[in-house]
Backbone as CSV, one residue per row, in Angstrom:
resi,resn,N_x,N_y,N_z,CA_x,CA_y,CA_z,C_x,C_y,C_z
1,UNK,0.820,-1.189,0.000,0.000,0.000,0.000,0.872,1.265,0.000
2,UNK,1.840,1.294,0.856,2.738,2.551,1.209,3.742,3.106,-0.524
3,UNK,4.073,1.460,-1.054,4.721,1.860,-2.320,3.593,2.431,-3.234
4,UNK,2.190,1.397,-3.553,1.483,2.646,-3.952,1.645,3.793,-4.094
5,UNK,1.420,4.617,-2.511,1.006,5.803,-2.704,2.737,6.336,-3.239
6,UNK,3.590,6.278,-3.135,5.246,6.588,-3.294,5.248,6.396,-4.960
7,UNK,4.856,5.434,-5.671,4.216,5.279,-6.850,3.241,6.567,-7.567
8,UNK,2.469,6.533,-6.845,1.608,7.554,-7.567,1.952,9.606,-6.830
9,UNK,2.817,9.294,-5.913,3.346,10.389,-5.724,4.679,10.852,-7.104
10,UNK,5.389,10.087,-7.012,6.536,10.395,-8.496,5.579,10.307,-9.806
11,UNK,4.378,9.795,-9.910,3.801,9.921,-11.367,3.224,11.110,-11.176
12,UNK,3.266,11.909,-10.306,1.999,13.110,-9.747,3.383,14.376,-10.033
13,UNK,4.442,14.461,-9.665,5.843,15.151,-10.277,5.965,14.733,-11.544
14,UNK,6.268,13.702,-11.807,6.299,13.658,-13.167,5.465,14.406,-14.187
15,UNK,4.391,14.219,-14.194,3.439,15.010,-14.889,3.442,16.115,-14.674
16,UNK,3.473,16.629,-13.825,3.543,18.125,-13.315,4.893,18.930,-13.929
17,UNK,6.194,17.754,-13.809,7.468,18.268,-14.381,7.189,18.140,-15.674
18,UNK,6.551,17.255,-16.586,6.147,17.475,-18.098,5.447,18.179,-18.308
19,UNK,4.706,18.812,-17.605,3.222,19.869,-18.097,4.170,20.861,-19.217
20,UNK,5.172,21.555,-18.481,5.879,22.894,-19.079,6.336,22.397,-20.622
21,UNK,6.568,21.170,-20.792,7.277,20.612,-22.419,6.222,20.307,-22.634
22,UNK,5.144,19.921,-22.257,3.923,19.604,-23.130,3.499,20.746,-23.945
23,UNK,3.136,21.762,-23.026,2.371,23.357,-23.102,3.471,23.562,-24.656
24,UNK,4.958,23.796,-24.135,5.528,24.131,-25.539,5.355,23.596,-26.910
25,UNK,4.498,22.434,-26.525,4.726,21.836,-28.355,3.264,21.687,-28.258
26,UNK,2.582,23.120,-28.575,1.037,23.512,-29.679,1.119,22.959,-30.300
27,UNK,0.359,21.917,-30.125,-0.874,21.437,-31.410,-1.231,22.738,-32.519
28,UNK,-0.688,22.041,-34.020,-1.068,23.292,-34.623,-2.281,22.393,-35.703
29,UNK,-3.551,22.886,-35.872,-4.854,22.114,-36.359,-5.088,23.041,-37.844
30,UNK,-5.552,22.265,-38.740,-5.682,23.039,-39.679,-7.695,22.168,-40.201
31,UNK,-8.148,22.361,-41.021,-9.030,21.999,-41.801,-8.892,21.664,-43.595
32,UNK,-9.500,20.704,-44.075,-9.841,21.075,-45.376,-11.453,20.616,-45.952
33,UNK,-11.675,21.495,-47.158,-12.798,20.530,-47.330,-13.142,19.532,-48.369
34,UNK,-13.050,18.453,-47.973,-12.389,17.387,-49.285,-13.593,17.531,-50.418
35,UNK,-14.578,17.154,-50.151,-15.804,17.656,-50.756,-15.422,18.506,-52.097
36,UNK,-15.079,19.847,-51.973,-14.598,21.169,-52.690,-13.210,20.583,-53.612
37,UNK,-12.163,19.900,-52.848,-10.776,19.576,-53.320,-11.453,18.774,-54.210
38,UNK,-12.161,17.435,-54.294,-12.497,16.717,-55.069,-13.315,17.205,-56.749
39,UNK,-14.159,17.877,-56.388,-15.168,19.076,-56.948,-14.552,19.748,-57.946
40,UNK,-13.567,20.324,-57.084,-12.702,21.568,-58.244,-11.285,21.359,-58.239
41,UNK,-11.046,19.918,-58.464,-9.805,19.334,-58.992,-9.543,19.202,-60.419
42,UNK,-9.109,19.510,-61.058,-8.843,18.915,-62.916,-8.983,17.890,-62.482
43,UNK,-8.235,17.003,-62.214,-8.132,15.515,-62.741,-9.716,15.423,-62.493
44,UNK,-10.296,15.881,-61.684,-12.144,15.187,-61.345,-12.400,15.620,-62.984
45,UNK,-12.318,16.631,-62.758,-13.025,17.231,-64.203,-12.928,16.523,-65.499
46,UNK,-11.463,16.264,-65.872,-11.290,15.860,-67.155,-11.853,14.120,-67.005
47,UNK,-11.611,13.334,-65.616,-11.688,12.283,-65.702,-13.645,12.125,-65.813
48,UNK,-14.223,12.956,-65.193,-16.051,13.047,-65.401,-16.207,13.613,-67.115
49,UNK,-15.477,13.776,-68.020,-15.610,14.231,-69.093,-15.257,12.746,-69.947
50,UNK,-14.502,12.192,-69.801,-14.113,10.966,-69.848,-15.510,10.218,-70.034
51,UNK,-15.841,10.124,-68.487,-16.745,8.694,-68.114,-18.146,9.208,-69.063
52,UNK,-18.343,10.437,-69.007,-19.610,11.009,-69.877,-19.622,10.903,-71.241
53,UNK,-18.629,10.532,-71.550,-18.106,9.945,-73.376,-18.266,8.606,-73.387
54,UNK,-17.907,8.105,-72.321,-17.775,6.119,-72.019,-19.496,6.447,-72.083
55,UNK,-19.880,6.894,-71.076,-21.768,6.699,-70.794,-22.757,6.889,-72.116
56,UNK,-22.512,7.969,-73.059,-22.895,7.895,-74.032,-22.895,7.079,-75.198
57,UNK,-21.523,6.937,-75.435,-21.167,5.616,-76.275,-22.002,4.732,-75.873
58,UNK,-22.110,4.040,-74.536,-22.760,3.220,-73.969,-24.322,3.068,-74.830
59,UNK,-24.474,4.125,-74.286,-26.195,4.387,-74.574,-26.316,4.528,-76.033
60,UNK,-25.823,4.819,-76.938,-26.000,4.762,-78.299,-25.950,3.392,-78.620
61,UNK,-24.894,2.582,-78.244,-25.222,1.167,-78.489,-26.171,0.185,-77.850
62,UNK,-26.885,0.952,-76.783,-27.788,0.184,-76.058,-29.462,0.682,-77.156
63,UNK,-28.947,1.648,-77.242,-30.483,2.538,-78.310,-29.990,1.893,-79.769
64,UNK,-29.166,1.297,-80.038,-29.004,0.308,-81.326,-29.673,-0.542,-81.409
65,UNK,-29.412,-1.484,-80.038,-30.010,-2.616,-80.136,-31.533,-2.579,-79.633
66,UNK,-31.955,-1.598,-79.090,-33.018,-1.800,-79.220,-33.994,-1.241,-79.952
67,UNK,-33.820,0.092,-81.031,-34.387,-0.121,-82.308,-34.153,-1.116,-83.190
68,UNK,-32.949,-1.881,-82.855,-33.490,-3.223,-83.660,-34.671,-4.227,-83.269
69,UNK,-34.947,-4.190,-82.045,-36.011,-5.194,-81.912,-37.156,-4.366,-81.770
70,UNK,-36.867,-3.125,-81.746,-38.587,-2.483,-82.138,-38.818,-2.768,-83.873
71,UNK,-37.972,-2.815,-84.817,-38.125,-3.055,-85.913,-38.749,-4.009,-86.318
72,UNK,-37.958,-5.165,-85.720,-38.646,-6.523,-85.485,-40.154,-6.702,-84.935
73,UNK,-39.976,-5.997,-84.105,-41.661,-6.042,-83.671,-42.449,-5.433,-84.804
74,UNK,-42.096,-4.582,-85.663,-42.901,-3.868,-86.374,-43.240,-4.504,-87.594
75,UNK,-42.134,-5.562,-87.959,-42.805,-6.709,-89.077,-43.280,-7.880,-88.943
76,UNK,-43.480,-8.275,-87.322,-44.176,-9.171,-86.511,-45.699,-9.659,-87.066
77,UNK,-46.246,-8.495,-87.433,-47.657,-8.400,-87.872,-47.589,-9.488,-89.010
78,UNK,-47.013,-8.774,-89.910,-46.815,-9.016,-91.621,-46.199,-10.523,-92.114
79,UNK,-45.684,-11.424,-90.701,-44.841,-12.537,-91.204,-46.064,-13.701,-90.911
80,UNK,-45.858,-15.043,-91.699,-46.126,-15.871,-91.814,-46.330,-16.391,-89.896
81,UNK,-47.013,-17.765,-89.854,-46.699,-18.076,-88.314,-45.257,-18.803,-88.097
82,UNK,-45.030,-19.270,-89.073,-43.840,-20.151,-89.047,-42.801,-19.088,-88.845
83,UNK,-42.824,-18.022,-89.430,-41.533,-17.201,-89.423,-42.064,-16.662,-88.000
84,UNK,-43.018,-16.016,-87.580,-43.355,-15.200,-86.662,-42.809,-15.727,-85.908
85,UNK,-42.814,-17.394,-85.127,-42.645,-18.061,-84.156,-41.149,-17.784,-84.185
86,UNK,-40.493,-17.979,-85.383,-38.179,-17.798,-85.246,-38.436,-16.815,-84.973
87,UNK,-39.646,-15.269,-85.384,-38.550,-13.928,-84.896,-39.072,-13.427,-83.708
88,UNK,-39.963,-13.839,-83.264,-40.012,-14.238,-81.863,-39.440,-14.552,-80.493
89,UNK,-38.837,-15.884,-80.772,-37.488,-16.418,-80.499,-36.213,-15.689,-80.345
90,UNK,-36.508,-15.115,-82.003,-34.893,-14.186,-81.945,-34.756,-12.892,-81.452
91,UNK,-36.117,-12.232,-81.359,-36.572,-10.968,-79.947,-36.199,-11.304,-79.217
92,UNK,-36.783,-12.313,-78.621,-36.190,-12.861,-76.712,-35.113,-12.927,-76.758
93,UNK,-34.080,-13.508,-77.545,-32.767,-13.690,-77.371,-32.202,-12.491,-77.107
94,UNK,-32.422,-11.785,-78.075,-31.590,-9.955,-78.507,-32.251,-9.256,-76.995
95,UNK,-33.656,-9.513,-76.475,-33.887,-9.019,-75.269,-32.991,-9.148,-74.293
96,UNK,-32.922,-10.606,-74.058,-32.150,-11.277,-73.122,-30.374,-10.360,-73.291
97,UNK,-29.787,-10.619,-74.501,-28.830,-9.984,-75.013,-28.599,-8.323,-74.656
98,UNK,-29.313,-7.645,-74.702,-29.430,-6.634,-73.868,-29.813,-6.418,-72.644
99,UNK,-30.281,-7.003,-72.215,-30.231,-6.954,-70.569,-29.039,-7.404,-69.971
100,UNK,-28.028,-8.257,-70.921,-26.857,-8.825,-69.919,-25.727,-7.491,-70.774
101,UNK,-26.184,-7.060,-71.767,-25.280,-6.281,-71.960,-25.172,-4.953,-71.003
102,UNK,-26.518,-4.627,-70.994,-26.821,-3.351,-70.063,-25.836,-3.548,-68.662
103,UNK,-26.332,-4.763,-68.289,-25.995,-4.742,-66.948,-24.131,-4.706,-66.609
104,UNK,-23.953,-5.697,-68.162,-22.005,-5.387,-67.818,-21.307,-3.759,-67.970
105,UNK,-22.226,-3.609,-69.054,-21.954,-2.158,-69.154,-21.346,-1.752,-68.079
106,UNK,-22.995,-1.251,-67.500,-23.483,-0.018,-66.277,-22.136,-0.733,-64.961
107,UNK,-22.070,-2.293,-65.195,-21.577,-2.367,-63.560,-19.297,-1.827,-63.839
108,UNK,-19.332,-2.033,-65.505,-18.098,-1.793,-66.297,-17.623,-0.581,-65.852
109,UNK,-18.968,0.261,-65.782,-18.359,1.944,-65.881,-18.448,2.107,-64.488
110,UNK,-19.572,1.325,-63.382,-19.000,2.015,-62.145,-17.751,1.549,-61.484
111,UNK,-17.777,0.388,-61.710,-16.136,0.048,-61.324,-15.265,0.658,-61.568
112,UNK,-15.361,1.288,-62.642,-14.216,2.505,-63.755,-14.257,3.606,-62.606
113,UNK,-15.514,4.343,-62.480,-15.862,5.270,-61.696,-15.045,5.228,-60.409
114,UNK,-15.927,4.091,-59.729,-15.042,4.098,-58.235,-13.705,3.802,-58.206
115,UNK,-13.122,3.438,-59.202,-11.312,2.941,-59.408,-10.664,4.521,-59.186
116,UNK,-11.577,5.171,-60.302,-10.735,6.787,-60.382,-11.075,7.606,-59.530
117,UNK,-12.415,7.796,-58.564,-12.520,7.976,-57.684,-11.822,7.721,-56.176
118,UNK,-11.443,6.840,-56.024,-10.509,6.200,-55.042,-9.057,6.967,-55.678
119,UNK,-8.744,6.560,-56.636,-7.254,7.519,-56.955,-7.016,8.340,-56.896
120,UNK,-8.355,9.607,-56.722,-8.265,10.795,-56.863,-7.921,11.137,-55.464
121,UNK,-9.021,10.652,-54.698,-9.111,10.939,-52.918,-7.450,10.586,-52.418
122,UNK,-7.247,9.102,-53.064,-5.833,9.194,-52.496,-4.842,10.013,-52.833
123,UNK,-4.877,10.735,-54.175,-4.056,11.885,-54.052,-4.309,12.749,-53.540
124,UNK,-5.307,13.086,-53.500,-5.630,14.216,-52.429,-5.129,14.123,-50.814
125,UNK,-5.247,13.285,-50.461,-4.818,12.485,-48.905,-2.960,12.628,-49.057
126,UNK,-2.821,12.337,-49.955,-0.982,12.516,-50.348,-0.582,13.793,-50.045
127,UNK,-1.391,14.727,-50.852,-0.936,16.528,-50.967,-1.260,16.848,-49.318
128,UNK,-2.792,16.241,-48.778,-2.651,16.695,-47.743,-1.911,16.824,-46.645
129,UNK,-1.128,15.281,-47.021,-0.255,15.148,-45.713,0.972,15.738,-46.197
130,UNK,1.269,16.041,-46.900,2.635,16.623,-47.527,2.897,18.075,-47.142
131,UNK,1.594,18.655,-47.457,1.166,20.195,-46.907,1.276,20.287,-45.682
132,UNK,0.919,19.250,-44.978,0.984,19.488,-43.256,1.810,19.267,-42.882
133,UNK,3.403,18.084,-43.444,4.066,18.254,-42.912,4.883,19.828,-43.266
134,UNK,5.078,20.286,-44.598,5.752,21.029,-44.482,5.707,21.941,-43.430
135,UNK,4.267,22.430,-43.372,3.552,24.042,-42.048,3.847,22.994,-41.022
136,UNK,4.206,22.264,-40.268,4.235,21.819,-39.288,2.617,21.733,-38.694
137,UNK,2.145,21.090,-39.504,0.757,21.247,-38.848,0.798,19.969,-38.006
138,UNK,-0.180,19.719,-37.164,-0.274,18.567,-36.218,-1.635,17.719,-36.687
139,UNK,-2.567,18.134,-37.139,-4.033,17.406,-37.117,-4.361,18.383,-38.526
140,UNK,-5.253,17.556,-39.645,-5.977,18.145,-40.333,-7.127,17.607,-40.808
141,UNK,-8.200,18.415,-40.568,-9.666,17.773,-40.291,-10.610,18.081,-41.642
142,UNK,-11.123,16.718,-41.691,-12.340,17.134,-42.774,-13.101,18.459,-42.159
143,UNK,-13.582,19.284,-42.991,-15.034,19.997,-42.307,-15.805,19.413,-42.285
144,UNK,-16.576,18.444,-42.574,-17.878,17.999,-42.571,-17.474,17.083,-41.517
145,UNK,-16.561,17.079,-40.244,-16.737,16.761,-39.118,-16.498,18.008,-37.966
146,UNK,-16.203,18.661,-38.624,-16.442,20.459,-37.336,-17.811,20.728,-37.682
147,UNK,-18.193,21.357,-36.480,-19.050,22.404,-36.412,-18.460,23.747,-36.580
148,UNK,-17.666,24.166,-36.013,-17.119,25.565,-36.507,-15.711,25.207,-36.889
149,UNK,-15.133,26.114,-37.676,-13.581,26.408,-37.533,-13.470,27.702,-37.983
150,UNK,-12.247,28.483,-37.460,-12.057,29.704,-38.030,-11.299,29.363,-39.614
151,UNK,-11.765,30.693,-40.447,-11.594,30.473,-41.584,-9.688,30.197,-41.942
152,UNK,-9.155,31.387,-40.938,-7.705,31.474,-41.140,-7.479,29.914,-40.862
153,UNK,-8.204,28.666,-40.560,-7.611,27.241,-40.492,-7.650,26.416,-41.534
154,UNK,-8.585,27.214,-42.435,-8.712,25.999,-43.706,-7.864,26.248,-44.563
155,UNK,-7.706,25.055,-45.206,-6.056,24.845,-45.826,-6.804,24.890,-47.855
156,UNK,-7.982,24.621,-47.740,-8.413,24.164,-48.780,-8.041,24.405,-50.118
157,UNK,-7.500,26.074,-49.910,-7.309,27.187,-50.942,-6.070,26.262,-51.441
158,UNK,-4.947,26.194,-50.451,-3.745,26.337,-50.957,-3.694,23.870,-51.392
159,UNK,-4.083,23.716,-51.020,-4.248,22.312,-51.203,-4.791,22.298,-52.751
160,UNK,-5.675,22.731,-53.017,-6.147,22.782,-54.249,-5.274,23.524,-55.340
161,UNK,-4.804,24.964,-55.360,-3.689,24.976,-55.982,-3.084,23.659,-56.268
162,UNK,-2.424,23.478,-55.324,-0.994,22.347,-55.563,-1.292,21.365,-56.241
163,UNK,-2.882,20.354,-55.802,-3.007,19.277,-57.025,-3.465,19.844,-57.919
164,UNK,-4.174,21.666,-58.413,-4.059,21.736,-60.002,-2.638,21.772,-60.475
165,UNK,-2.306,22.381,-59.784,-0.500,22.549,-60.564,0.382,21.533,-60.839
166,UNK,0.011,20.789,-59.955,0.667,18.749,-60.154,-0.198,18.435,-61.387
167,UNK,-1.186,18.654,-61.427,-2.063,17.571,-62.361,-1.638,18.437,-64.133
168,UNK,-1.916,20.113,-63.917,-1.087,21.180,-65.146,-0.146,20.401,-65.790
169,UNK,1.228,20.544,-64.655,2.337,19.815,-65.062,2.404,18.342,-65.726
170,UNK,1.369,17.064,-65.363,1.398,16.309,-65.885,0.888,16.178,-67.208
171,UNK,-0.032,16.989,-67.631,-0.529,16.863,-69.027,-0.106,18.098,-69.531
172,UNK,0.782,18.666,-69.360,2.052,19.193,-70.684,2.839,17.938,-71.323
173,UNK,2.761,18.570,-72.702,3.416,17.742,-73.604,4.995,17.960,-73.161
174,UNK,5.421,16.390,-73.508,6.966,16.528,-72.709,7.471,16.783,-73.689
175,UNK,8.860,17.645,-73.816,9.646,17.980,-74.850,11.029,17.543,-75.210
């Protein structure tokens, strides 16, 4: 019992003798808002200009195949039963055929999506920590987990610069 308290008397100095080196090394906190970095990044931009060329393409060949089987339906009337019954048949198939196409498509491009999505955030997460070490920052917080911060803390401005100017530099033609 007696070492106890002799125990928790030197941890009670101790702490007290660290308070003064603690106090000196401020926590320095900054913010960003990834949201915005993501938003008004080039690479978002050119790469959503991208996927909106993939999505269309898409859809022009999906609106191919299926004015072809509205066609088909439209000489449905006019055929024999014998033929009616094959193009029938060969509707359902081309149906069937587009529904598995649709679906590789659509699941083709979000995989695409979330691949470049994920690459983007992680560069962003790169610049961020790169930025903080340089300022000696200690902590840097999404906003959409503060309730307040003062504005002089958000980093957002100068974070965003840096991955346009990284991303500038990469799509110059090399010489």
């Amino acid at each position: 019992m007696k070492s106890l308290k002799v125990f928790s008397l030197i941890l009670a100095f101790l702490i007290v003798g660290a308070y003064p080196v603690l106090a000196q090394q401020a926590l320095k906190i900054a913010y960003v808002d990834v949201g915005r970095l993501f938003d008004e990044y080039e690479k978002t931009k050119s790469y959503d200009k991208v996927l909106e060329a993939d999505s269309k393409k898409f859809e022009e060949e999906r609106n191919k195949k299926i004015d072809q089987i509205k066609e088909l339906q439209g000489k449905l009337a006019m055929l024999k039963e014998a033929e009616k019954t094959k193009s029938e048949k060969d509707m359902e198939k081309m149906k069937n055929e587009i529904i598995e196409f649709d679906r590789t498509k659509r699941t083709d491009l979000t995989k695409a999506r979330d691949e470049k999505v994920r690459e983007i955030l992680l560069e962003i997460e790169k610049v961020v920590a790169e930025y903080a070490k340089a300022q000696g920052i200690t902590f840097v917080l999404n906003d959409r987990t503060l309730i307040y911060g003062q504005a002089d803390l958000n980093i957002t401005a100068p974070i965003l610069k840096t991955l346009n100017e990284n991303y500038s530099k990469l799509q110059q033609p090399k010489k």
